[in-house]
PyMOL commands that place a pseudoatom at each C-alpha (Angstrom):
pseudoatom trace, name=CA, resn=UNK, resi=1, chain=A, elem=C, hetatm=0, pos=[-5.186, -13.558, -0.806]
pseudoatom trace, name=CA, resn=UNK, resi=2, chain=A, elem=C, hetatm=0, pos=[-3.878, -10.033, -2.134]
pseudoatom trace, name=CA, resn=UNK, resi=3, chain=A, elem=C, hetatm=0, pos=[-0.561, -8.361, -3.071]
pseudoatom trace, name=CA, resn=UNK, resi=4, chain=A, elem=C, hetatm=0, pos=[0.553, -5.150, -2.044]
pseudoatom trace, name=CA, resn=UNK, resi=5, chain=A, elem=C, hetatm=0, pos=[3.539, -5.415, -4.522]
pseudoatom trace, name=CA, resn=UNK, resi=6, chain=A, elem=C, hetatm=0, pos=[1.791, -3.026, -7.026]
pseudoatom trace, name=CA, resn=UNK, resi=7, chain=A, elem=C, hetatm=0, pos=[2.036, -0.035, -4.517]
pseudoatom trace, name=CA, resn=UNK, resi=8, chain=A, elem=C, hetatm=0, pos=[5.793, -0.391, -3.914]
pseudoatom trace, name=CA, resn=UNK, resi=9, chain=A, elem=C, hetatm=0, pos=[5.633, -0.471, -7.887]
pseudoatom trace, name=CA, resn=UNK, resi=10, chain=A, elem=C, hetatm=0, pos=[3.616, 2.962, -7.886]
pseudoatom trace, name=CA, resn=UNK, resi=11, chain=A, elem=C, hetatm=0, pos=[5.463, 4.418, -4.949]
pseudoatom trace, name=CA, resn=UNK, resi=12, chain=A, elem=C, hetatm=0, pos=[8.840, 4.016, -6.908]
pseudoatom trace, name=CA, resn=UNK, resi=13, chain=A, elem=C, hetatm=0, pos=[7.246, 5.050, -9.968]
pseudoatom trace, name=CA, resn=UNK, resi=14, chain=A, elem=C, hetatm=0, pos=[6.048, 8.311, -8.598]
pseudoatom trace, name=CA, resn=UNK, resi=15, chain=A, elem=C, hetatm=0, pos=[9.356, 8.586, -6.160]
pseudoatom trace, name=CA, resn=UNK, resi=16, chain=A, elem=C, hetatm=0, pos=[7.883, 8.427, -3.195]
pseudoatom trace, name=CA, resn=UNK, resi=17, chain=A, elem=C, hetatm=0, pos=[9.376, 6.399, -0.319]
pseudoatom trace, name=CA, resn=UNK, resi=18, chain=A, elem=C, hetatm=0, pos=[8.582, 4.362, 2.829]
pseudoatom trace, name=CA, resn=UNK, resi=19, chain=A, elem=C, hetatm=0, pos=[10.665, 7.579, 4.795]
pseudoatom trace, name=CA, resn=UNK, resi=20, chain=A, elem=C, hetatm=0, pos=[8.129, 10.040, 3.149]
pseudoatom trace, name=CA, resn=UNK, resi=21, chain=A, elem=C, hetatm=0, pos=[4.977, 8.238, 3.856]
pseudoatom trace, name=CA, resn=UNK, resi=22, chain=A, elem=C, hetatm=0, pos=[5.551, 8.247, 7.460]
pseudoatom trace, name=CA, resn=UNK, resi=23, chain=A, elem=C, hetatm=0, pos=[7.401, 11.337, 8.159]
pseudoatom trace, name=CA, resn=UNK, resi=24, chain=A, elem=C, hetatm=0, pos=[5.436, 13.721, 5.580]
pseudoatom trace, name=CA, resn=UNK, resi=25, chain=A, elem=C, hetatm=0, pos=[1.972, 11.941, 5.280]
pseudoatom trace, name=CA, resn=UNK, resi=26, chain=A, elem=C, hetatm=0, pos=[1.567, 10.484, 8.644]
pseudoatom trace, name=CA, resn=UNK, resi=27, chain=A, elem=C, hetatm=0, pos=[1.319, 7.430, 7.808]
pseudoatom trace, name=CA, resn=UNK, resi=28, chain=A, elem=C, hetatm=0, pos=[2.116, 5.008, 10.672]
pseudoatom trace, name=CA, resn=UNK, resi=29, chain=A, elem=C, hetatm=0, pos=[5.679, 3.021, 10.607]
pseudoatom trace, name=CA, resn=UNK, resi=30, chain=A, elem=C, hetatm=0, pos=[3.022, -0.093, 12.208]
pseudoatom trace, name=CA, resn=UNK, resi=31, chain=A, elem=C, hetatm=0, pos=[0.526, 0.512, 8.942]
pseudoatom trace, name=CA, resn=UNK, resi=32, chain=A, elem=C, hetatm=0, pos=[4.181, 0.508, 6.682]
pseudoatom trace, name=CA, resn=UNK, resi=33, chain=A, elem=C, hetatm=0, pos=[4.941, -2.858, 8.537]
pseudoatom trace, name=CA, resn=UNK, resi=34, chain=A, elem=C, hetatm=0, pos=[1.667, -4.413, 7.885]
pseudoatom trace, name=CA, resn=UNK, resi=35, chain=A, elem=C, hetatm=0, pos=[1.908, -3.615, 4.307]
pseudoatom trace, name=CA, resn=UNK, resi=36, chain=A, elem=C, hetatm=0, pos=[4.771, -5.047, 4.277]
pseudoatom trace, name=CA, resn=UNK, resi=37, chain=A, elem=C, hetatm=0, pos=[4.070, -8.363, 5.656]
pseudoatom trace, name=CA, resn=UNK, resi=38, chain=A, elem=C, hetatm=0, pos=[0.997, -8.329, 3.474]
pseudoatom trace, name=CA, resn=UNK, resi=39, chain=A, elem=C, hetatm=0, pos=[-1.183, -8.147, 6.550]
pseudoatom trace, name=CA, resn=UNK, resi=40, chain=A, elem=C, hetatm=0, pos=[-4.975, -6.693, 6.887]
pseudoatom trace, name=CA, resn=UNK, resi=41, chain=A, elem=C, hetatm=0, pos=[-5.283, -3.063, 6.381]
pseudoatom trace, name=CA, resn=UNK, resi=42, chain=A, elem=C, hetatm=0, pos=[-8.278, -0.844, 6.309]
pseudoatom trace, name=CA, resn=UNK, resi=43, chain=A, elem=C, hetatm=0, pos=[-10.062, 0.611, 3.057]
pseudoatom trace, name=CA, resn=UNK, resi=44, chain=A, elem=C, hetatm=0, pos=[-9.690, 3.568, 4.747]
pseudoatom trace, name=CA, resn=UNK, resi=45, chain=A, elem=C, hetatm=0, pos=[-5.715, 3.230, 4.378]
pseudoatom trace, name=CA, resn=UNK, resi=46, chain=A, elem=C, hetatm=0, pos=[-6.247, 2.297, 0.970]
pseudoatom trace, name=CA, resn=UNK, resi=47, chain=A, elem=C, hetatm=0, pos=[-8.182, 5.665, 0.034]
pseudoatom trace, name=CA, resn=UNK, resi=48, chain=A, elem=C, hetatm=0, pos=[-5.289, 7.650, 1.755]
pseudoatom trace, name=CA, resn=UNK, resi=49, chain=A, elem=C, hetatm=0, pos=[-2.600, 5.828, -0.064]
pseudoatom trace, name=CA, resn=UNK, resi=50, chain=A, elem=C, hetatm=0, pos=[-4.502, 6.282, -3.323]
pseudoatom trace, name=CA, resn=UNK, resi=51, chain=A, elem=C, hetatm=0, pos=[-4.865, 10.346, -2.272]
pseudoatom trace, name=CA, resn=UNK, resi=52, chain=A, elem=C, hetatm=0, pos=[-1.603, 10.312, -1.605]
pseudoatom trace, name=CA, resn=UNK, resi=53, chain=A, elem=C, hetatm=0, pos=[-0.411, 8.636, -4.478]
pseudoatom trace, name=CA, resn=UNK, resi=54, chain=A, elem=C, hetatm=0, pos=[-2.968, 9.872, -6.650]
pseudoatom trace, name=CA, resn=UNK, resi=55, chain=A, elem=C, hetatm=0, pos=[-3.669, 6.675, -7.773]
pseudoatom trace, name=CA, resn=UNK, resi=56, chain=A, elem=C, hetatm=0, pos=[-6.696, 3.984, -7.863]
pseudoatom trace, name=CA, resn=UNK, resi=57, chain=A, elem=C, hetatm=0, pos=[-7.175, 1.312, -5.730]
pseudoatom trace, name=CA, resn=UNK, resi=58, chain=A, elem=C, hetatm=0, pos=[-5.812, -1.280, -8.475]
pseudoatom trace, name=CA, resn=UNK, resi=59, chain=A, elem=C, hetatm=0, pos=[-2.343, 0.726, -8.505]
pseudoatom trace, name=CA, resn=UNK, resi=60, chain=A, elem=C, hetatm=0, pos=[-2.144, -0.113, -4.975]
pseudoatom trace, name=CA, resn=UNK, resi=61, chain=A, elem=C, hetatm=0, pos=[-3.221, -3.705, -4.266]
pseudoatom trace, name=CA, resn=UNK, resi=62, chain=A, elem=C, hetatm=0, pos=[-3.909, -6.799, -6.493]
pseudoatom trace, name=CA, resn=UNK, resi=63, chain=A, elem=C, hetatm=0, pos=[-5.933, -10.230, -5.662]
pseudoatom trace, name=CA, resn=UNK, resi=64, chain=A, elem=C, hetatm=0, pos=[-4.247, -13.317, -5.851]
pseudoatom trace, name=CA, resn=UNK, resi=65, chain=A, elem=C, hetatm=0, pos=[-5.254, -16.875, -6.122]
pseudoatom trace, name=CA, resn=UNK, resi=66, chain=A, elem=C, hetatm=0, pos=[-5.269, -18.751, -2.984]
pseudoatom trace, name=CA, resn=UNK, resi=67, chain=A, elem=C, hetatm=0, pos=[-4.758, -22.364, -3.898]
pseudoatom trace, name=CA, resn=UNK, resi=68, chain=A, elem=C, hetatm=0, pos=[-5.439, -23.439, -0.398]
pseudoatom trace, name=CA, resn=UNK, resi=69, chain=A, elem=C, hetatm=0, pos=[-9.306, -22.813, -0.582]
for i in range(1, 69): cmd.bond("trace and resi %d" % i, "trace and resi %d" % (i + 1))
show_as sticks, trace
zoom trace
């Protein structure tokens, strides 16, 4: 399982919001819910959010233990 809570931790960091992502980046309001919900998104939308965020991919998403396997 992963966590997407360290890119809400960079975005507020850096000031950037949910608003700007979609409206000034073009990021998709669908891609925003996904993250989210912690749902599947593409590496490609990781390498944008790091670009945009100018960031690496471990400021962005983190791998959790998933007792269940």
């Amino acid at each position: 399982m992963y966590s997407y809570t360290l890119l809400w931790q960079t975005m507020q960091k850096q000031g950037v919001t949910t608003y700007s992502l979609v409206n000034h980046y073009g990021i998709s309001s669908h891609l925003m819910s996904n993250l989210r919900h912690i749902k599947n998104v593409t590496v490609e939308t990781i390498h944008r959010l790091c670009q945009i965020l100018e960031c690496t991919p471990n400021d962005i998403i983190e791998i959790v233990a998933d007792d269940s396997v």
